[in-house]
TORVO-496317 format. One record per residue (C-alpha): residue number from 1; residue in one letter; x, y, z. Coordinates in Angstrom, 3 decimals, padded with zeros to 6 digits. Example, Ala and Ser with C-alpha at 12.3 -4.5 7.8 and 13.67 -1.06 7.14 Angstrom:
<sites>
[site 1,'A',[012.300,-004.500,007.800]]
[site 2,'S',[013.670,-001.060,007.140]]
</sites>
This chain:
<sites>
[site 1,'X',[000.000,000.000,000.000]]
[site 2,'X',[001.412,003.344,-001.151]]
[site 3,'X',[001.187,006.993,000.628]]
[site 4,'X',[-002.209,007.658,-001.059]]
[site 5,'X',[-003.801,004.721,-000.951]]
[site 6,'X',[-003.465,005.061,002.707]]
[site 7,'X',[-004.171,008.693,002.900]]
[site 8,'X',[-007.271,007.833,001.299]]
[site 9,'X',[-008.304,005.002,003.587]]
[site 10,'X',[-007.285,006.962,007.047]]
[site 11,'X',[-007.827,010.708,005.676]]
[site 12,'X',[-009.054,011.950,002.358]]
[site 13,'X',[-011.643,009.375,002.525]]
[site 14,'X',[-013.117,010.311,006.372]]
[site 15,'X',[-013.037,013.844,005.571]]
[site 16,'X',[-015.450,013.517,002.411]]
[site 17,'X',[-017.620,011.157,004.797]]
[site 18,'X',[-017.560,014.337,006.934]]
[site 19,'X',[-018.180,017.110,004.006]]
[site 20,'X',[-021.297,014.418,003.019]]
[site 21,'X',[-022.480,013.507,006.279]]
[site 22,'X',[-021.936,009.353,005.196]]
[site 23,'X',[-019.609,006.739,006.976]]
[site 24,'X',[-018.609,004.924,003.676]]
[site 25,'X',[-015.124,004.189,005.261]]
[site 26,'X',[-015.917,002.628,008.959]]
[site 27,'X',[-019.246,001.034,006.692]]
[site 28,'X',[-016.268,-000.502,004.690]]
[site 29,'X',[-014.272,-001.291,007.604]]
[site 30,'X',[-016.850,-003.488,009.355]]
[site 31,'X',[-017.625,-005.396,006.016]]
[site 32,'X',[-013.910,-005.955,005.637]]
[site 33,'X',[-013.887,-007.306,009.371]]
[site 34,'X',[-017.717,-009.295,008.954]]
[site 35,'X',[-016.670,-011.279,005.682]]
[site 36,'X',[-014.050,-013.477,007.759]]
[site 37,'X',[-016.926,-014.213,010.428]]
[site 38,'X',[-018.726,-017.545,010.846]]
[site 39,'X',[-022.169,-017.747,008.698]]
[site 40,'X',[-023.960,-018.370,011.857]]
[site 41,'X',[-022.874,-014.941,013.241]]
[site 42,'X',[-023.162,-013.482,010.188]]
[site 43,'X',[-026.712,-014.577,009.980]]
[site 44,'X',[-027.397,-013.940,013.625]]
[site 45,'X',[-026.806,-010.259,012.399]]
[site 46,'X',[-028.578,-010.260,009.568]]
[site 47,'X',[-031.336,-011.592,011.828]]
[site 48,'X',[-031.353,-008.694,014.090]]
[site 49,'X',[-031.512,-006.176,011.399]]
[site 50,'X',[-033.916,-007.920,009.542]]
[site 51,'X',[-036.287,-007.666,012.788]]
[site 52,'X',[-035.481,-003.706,013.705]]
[site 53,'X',[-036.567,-003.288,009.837]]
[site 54,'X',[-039.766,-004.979,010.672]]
[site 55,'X',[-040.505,-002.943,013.741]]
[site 56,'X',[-039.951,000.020,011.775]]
[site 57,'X',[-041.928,-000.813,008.843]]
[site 58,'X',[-045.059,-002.437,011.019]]
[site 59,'X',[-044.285,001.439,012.874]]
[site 60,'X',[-043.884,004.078,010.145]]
[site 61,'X',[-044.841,002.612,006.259]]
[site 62,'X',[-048.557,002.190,006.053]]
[site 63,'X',[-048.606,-000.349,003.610]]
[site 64,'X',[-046.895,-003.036,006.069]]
[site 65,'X',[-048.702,-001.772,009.159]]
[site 66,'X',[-052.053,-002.341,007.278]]
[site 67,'X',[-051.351,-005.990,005.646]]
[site 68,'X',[-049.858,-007.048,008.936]]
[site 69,'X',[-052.655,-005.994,011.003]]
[site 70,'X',[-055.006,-007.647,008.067]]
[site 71,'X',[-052.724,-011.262,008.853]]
[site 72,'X',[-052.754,-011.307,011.951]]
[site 73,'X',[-049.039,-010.427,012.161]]
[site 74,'X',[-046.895,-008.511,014.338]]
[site 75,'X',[-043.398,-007.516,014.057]]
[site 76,'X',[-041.808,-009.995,016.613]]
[site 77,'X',[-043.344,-012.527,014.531]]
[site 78,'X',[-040.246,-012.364,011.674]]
[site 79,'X',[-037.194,-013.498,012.958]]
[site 80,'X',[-035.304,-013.920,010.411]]
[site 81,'X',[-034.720,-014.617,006.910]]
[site 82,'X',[-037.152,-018.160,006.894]]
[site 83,'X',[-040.133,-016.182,008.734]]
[site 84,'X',[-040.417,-013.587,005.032]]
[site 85,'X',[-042.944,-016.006,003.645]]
[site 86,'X',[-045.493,-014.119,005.435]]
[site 87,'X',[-045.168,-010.843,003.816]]
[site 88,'X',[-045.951,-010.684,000.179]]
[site 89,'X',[-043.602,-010.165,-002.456]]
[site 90,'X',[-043.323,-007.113,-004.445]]
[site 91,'X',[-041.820,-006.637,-008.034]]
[site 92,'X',[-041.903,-003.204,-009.801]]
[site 93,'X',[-045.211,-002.704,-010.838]]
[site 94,'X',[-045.998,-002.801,-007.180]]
[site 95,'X',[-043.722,-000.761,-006.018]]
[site 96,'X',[-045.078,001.801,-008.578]]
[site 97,'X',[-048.743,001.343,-007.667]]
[site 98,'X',[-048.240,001.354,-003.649]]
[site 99,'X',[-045.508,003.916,-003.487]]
[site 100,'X',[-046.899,006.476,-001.374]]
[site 101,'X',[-048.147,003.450,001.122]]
[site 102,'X',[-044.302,002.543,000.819]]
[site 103,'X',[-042.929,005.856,001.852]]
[site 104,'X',[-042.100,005.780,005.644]]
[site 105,'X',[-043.734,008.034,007.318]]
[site 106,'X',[-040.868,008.862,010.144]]
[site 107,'X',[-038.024,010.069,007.012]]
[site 108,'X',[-038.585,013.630,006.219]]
[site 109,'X',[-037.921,014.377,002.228]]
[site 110,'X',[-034.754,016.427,002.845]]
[site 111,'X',[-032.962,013.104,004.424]]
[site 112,'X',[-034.181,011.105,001.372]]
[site 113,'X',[-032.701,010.181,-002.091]]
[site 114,'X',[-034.620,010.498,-004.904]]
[site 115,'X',[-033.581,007.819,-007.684]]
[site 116,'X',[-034.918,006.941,-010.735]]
[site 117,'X',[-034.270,003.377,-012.636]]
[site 118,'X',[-034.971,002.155,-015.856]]
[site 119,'X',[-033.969,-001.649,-014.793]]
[site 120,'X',[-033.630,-004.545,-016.656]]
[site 121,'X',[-037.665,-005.536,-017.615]]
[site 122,'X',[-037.845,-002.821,-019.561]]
[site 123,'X',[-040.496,-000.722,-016.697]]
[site 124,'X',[-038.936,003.015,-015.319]]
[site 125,'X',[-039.197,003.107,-011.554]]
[site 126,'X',[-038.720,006.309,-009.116]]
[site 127,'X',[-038.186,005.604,-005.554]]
[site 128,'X',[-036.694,007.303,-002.070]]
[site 129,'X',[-033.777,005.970,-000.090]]
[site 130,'X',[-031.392,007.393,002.014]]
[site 131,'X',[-027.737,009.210,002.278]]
[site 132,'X',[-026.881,006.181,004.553]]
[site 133,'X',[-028.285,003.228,002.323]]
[site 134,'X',[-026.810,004.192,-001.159]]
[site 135,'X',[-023.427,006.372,000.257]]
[site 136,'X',[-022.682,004.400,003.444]]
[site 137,'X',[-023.740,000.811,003.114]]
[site 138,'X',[-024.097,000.626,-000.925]]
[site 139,'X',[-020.752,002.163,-001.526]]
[site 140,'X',[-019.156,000.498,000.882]]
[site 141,'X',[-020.267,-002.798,-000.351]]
[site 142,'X',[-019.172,-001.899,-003.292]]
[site 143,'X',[-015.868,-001.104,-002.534]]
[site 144,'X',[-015.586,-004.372,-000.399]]
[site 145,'X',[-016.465,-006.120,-003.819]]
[site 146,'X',[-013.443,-004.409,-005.565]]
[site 147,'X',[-010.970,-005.313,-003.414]]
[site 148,'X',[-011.693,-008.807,-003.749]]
[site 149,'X',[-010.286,-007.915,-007.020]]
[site 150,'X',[-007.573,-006.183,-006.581]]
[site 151,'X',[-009.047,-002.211,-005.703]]
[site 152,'X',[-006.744,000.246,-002.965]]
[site 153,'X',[-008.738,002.969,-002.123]]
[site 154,'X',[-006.867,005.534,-003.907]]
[site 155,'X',[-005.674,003.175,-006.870]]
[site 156,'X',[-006.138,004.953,-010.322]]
[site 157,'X',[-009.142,003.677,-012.195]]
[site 158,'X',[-011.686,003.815,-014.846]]
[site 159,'X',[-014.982,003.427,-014.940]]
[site 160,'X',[-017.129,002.570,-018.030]]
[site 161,'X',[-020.763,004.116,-017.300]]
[site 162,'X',[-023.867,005.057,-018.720]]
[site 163,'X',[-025.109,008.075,-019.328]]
[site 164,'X',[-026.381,009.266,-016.317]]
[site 165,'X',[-029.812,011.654,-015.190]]
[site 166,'X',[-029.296,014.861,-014.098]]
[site 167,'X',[-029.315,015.134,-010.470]]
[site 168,'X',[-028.843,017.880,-008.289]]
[site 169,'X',[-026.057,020.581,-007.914]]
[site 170,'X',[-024.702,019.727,-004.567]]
[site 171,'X',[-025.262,015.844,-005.549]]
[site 172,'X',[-022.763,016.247,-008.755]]
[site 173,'X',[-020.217,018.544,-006.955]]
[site 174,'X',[-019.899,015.957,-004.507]]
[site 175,'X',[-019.623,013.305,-007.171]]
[site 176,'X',[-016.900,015.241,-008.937]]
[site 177,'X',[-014.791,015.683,-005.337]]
[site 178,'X',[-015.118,011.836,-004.675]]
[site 179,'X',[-013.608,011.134,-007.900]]
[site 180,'X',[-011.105,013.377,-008.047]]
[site 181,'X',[-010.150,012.300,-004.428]]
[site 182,'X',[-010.390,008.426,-005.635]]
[site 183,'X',[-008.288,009.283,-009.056]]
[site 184,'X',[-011.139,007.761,-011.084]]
[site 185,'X',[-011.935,008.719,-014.193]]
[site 186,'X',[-015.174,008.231,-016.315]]
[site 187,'X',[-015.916,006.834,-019.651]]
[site 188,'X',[-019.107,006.981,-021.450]]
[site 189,'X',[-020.300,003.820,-022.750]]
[site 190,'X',[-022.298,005.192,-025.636]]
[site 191,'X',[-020.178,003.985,-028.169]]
[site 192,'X',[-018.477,000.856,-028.361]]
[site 193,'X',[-016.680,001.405,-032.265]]
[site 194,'X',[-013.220,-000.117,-032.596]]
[site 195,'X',[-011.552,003.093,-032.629]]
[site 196,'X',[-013.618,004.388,-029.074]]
[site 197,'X',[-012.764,001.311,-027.431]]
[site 198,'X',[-009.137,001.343,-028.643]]
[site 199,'X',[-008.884,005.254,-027.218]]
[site 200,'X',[-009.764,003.926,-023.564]]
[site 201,'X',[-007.339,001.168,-023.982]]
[site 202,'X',[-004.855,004.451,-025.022]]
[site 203,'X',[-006.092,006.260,-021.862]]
[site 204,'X',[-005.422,003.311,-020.218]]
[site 205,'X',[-002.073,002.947,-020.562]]
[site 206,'X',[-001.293,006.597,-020.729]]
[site 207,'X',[-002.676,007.340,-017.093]]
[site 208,'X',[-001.403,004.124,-015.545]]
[site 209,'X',[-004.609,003.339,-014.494]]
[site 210,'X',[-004.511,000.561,-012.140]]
[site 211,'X',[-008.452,-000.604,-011.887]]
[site 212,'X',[-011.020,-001.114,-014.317]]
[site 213,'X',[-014.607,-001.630,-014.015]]
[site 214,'X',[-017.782,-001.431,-016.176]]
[site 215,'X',[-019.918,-003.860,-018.565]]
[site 216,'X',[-018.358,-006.236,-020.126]]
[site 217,'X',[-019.575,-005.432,-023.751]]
[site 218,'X',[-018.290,-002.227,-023.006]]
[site 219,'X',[-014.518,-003.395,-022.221]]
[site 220,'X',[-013.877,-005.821,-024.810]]
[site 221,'X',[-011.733,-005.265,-026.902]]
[site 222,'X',[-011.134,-007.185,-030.312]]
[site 223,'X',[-007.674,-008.332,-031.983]]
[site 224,'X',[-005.074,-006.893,-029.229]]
[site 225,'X',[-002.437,-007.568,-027.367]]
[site 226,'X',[-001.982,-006.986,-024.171]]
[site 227,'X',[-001.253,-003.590,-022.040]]
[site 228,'X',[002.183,-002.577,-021.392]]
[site 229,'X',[001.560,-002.147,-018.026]]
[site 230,'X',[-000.028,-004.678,-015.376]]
[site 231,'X',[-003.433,-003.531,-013.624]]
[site 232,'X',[-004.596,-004.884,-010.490]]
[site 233,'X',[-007.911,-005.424,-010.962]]
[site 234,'X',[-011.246,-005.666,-013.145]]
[site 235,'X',[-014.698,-005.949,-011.937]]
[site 236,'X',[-017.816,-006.294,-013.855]]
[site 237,'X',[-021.839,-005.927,-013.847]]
[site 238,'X',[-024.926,-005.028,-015.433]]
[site 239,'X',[-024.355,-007.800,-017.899]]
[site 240,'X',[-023.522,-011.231,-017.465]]
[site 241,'X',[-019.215,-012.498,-017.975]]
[site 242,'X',[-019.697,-014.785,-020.090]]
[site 243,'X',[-016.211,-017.576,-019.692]]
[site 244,'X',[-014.938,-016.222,-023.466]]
[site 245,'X',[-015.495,-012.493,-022.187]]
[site 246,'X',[-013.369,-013.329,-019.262]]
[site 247,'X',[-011.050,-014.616,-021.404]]
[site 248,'X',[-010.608,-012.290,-024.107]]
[site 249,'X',[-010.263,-009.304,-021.353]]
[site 250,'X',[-007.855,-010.990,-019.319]]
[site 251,'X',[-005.544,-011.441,-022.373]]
[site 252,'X',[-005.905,-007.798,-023.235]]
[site 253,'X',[-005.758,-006.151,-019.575]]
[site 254,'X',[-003.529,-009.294,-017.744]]
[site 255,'X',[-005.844,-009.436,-015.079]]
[site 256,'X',[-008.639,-012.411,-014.587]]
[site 257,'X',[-012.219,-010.371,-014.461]]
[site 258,'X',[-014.986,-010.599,-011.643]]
[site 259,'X',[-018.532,-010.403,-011.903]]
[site 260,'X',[-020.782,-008.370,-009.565]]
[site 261,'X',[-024.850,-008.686,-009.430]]
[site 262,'X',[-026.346,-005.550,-008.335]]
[site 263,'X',[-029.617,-003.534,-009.332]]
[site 264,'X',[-030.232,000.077,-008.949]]
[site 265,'X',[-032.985,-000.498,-006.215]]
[site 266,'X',[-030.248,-002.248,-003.622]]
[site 267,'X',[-026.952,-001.563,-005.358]]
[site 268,'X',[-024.599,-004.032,-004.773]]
[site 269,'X',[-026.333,-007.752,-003.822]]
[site 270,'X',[-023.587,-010.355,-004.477]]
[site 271,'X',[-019.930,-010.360,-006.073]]
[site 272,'X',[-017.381,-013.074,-006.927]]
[site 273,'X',[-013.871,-013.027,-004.755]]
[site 274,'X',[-010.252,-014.170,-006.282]]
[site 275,'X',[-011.766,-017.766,-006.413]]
[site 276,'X',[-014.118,-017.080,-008.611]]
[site 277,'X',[-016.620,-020.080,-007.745]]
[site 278,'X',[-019.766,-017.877,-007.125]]
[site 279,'X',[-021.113,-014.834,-005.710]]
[site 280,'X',[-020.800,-014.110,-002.472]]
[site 281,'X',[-023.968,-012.449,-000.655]]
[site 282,'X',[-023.315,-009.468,001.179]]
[site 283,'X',[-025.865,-010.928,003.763]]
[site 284,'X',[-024.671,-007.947,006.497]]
[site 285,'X',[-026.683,-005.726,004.907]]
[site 286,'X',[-029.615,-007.696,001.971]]
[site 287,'X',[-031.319,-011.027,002.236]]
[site 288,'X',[-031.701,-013.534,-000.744]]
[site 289,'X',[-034.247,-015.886,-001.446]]
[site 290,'X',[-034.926,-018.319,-004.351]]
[site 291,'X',[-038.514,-019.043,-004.855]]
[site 292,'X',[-040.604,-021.274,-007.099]]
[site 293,'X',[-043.183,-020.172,-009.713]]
[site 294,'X',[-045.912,-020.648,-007.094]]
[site 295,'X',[-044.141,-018.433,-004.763]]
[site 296,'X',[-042.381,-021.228,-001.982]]
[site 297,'X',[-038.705,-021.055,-000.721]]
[site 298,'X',[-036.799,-023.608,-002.697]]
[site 299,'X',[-033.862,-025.030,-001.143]]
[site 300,'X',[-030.542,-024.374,-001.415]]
[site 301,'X',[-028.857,-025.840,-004.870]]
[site 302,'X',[-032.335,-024.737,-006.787]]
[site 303,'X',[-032.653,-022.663,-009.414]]
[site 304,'X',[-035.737,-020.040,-008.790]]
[site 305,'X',[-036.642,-016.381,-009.045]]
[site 306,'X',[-034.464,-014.117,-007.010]]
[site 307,'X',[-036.445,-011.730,-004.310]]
[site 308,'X',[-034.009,-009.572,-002.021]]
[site 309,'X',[-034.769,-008.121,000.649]]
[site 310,'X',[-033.015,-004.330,001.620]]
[site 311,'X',[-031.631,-004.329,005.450]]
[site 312,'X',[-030.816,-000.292,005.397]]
[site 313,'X',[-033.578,001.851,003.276]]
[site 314,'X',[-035.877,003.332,006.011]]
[site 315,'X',[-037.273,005.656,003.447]]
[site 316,'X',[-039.049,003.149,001.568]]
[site 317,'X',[-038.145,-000.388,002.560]]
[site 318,'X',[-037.556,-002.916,-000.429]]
[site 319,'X',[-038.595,-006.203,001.633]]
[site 320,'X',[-039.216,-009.413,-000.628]]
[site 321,'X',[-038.403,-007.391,-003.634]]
[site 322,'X',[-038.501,-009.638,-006.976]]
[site 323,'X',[-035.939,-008.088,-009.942]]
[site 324,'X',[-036.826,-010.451,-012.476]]
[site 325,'X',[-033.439,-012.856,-012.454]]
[site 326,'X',[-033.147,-016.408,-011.049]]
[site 327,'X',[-030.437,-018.082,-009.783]]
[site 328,'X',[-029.225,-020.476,-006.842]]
[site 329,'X',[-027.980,-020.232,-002.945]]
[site 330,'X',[-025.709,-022.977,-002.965]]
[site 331,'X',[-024.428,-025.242,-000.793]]
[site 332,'X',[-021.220,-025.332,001.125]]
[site 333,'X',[-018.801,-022.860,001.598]]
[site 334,'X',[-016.172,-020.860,-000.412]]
[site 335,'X',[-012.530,-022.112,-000.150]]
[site 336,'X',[-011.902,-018.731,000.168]]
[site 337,'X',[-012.421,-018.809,003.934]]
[site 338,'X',[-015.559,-016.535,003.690]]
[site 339,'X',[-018.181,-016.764,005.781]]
[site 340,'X',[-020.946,-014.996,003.324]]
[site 341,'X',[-022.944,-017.481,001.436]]
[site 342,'X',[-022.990,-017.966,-002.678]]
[site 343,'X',[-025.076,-016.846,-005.294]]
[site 344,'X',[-024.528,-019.078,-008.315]]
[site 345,'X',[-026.505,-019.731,-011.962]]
[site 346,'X',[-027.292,-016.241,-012.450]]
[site 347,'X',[-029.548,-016.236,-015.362]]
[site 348,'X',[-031.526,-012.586,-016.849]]
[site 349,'X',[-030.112,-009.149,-017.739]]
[site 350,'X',[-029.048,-010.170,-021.427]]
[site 351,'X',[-029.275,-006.987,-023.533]]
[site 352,'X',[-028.255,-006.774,-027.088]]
[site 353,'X',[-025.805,-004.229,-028.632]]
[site 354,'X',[-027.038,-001.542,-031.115]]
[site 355,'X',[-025.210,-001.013,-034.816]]
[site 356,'X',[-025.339,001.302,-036.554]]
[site 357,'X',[-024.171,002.833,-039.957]]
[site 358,'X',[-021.066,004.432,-038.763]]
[site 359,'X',[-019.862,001.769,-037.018]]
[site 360,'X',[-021.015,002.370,-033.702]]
[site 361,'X',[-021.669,-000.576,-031.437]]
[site 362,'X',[-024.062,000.790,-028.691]]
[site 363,'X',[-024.837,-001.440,-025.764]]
[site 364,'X',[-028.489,-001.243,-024.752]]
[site 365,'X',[-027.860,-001.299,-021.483]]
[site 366,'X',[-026.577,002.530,-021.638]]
[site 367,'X',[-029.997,004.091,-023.785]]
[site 368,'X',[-031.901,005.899,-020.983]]
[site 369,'X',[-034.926,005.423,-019.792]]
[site 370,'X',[-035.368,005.879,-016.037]]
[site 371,'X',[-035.876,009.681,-016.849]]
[site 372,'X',[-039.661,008.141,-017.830]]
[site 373,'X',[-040.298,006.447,-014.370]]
[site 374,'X',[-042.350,009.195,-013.728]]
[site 375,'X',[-044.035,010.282,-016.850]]
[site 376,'X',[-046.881,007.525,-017.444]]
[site 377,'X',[-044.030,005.439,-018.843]]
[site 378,'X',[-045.093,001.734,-017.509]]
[site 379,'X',[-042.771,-000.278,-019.957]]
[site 380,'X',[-040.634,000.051,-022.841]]
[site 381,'X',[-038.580,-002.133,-025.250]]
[site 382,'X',[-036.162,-001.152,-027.861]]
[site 383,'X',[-036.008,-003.839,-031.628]]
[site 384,'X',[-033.645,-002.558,-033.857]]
[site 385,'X',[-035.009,-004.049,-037.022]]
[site 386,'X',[-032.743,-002.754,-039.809]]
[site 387,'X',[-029.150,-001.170,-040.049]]
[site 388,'X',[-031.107,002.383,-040.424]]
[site 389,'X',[-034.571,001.572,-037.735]]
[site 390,'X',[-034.921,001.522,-034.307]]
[site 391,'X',[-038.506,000.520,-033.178]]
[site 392,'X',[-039.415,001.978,-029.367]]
[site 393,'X',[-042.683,000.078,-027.799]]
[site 394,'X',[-044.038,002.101,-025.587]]
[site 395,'X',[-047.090,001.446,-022.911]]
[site 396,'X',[-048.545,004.195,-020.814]]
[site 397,'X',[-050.388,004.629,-018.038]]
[site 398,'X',[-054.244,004.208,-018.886]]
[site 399,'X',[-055.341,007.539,-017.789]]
[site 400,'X',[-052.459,009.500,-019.737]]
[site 401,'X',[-054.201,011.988,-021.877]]
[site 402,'X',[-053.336,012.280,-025.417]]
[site 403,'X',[-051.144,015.598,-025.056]]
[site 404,'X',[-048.874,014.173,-022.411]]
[site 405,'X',[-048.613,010.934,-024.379]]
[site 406,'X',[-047.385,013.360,-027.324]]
[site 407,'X',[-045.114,014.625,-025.399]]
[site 408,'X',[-043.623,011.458,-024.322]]
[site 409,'X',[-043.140,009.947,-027.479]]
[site 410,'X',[-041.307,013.244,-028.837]]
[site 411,'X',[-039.072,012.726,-026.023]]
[site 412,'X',[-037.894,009.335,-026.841]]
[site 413,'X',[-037.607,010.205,-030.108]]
[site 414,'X',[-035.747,012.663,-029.782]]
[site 415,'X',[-033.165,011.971,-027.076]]
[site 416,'X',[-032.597,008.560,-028.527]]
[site 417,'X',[-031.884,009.967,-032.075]]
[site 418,'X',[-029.347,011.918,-030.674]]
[site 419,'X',[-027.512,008.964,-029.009]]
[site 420,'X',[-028.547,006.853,-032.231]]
[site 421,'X',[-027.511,009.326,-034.807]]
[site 422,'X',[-029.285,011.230,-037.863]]
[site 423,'X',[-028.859,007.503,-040.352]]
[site 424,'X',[-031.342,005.856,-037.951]]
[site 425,'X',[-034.874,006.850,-037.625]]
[site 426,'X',[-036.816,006.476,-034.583]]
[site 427,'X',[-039.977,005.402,-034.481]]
[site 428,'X',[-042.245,005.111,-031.344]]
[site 429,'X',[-045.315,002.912,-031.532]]
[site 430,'X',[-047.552,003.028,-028.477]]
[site 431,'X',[-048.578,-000.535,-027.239]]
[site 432,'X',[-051.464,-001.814,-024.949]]
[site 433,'X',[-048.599,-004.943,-023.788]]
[site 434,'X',[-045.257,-005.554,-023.974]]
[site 435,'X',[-045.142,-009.595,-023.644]]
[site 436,'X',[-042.867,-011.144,-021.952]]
[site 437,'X',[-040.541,-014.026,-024.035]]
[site 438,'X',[-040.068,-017.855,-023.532]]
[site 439,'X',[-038.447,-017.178,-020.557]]
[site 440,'X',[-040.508,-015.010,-018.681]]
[site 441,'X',[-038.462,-012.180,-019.250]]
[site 442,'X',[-039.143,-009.325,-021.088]]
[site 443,'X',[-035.723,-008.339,-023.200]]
[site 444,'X',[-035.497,-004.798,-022.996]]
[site 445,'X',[-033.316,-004.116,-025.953]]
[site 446,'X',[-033.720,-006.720,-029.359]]
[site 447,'X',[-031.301,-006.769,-031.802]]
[site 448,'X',[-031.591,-008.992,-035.218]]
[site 449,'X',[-028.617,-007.592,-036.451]]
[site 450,'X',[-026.447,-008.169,-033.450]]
[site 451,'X',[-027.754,-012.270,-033.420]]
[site 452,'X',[-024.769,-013.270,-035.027]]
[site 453,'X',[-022.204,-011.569,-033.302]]
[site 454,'X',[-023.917,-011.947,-029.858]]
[site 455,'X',[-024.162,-015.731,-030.452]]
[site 456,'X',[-019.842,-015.975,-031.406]]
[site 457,'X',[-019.501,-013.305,-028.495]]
[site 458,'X',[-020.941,-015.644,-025.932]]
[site 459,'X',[-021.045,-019.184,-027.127]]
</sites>
């Protein structure tokens, strides 16, 4: 560990938790401790904050004080993670419908987040949480994850992201500090051409940076060698590593890859350490469950829907929260030493790449759309049908009137023909239902010009 990476860990990095009012760094120092613990202590503490977050939801959200008193339930009642069965489970649409019974009534708006998510099914979503669940706990989590990899606070890196919604003044100048304090740089991943990707390689090498991180469409690189200089570490989300991605950006960047699963809503879930054998559940601060189609716990080794459950947002409590992936708690433990539990057989969150005629290779992952989760905007899916057409499906909100519906549509015409560029025309076709596929899930983003390359990228 150099100077800075330990003046960011003991100094730079308190200080901004004090300019922010957040404890990212002592939230990252208890992680770092918790990880070696025993899983029966770590679930014993997941226990007891999975009951203070029932107390507090039967006491100050309406919409869990109501269906408890309807069942017969009190708070006391869940004890831990196997007592959940007796709440319902919520997926998106629900969360949209009940959202001001979800609000807690005890978190006043100016110690709330506002965030807005576009998520994987294709349906825009705008919920509250708080500085401490995203900065302290999410971030921290986060950062836990990246050191499995490699990551020093302080290390040089570079991020591949999407374009982002605008969010406040004070929110972006903070942003800005925390990067410049954490010597990361952004990259936008809006354009994946040959020549784009080959310029962040360039940047790469030029800055020394040390760590990268991003989707793994968005990294790859095709027909290189290798960097001149070593990295440390690579982690990756928001699309599944497939084993050939992995191995293709190991050979260009000389580090071995891991995989995170996160989701706007709870931010970092589960990530893979140096072994590489699964993902590790951050189980300090979410709970996991794998259910069956009909809604009961499957056991561990199963293959099911994935519902977490968020430990730390008092603002509007994600509890049994479905996001529309499956995978599989499995047995055993990590020879890692661990103590958190796996995640394996991830399956969801495929999203095609865009072409188009310049040469552009847009991952769909990056368009926006979680500006619409509060326009009348209840789902959306992208085909790109020809070389020069991008269809957008498009269904409202049955009680949108026809000028705000206007409106909406001009929007997404317009702001994705700028991403898109003038040789592809958008159209916008409103829709009564978006179906979901074979699968059960909906694909957001539908290529048929990208079926060929997607099936040699990932086969």
């Amino acid at each position: 560990m150099n100077t800075y990476n330990w003046a960011s860990m003991n100094l730079l990095g308190p200080l901004l938790d004090a300019a922010r009012g957040t404890s990212t760094i002592s939230s990252l120092r208890e992680l770092q401790e918790s990880q070696w613990w025993s899983s029966d202590r770590l679930i014993e503490l997941q226990s007891r904050r999975l009951q203070s977050l029932m107390h507090h939801a039967y006491e100050h959200v309406p919409f869990y004080r109501r269906y408890m008193n309807e069942a017969g339930l009190v708070p006391g009642r869940i004890q831990s993670a196997s007592d959940l069965h007796l709440l319902p489970v919520l997926n998106r649409a629900d969360v949209r419908r009940l959202s001001a019974e979800l609000r807690a009534e005890s978190v006043p708006g100016e110690r709330t987040v506002v965030v807005r998510t576009g998520g994987s099914t294709g349906e825009p979503l705008k919920f509250l949480s708080t500085p401490f669940d995203r900065f302290s706990r999410g971030f921290a989590r986060s950062l836990r994850g990246q050191g499995w990899a490699g990551y020093r606070l302080g290390d040089r890196s570079l991020v591949v992201v999407e374009s982002r919604e605008r969010s406040s003044s004070r929110l972006r100048m903070m942003a800005r500090l925390v990067r410049q304090v954490q010597r990361r740089r952004q990259w936008a991943a809006d354009d994946l051409s040959e020549e784009q990707l080959e310029a962040m390689v360039r940047v790469v090498e030029s800055e020394r940076i040390q760590f990268l991180s991003g989707f793994p469409s968005a990294l790859h690189v095709r027909d290189r060698g290798g960097l001149t200089h070593g990295l440390r570490g690579m982690v990756t989300g928001g699309e599944p590593l497939y084993e050939n991605q992995r191995k293709v950006l190991s050979e260009t960047f000389g580090v071995v890859p891991l995989s995170k699963y996160s989701s706007n809503e709870i931010l970092d879930i589960a990530c893979q350490c140096e072994v590489g054998d699964g993902y590790h559940i951050a189980v300090e601060d979410v709970v996991v469950e794998t259910l069956d189609q009909d809604g009961r716990a499957l056991p561990s080794g199963e293959v099911g829907r994935l519902v977490v459950t968020n430990l730390h947002n008092l603002a509007m409590p994600f509890i049994r929260y479905e996001l529309g992936d499956s995978g599989t708690v499995s047995e055993g433990a990590c020879s890692c030493g661990r103590g958190l539990p796996l995640l394996s057989g991830l399956g969801g969150r495929q999203s095609d790449v865009l072409l188009t005629p310049d040469g552009r290779r847009i991952p769909g992952i990056v368009l926006p759309w979680s500006y619409l989760a509060d326009s009348g905007v209840r789902q959306i899916q992208i085909v790109q049908e020809r070389l020069d057409l991008v269809r957008v499906r498009v269904v409202l909100e049955p009680a949108m009137d026809r000028d705000s519906a206007v409106l909406v549509t001009e929007s997404i015409r317009s702001r994705y023909g700028a991403i898109l560029g003038e040789a592809i025309k958008v159209v916008v076709e409103l829709e009564a239902e978006i179906p979901a596929g074979p699968s059960g899930k909906r694909a957001v983003v539908v290529s048929a010009l990208a079926q060929n390359e997607r099936q040699g990228w990932i086969e």
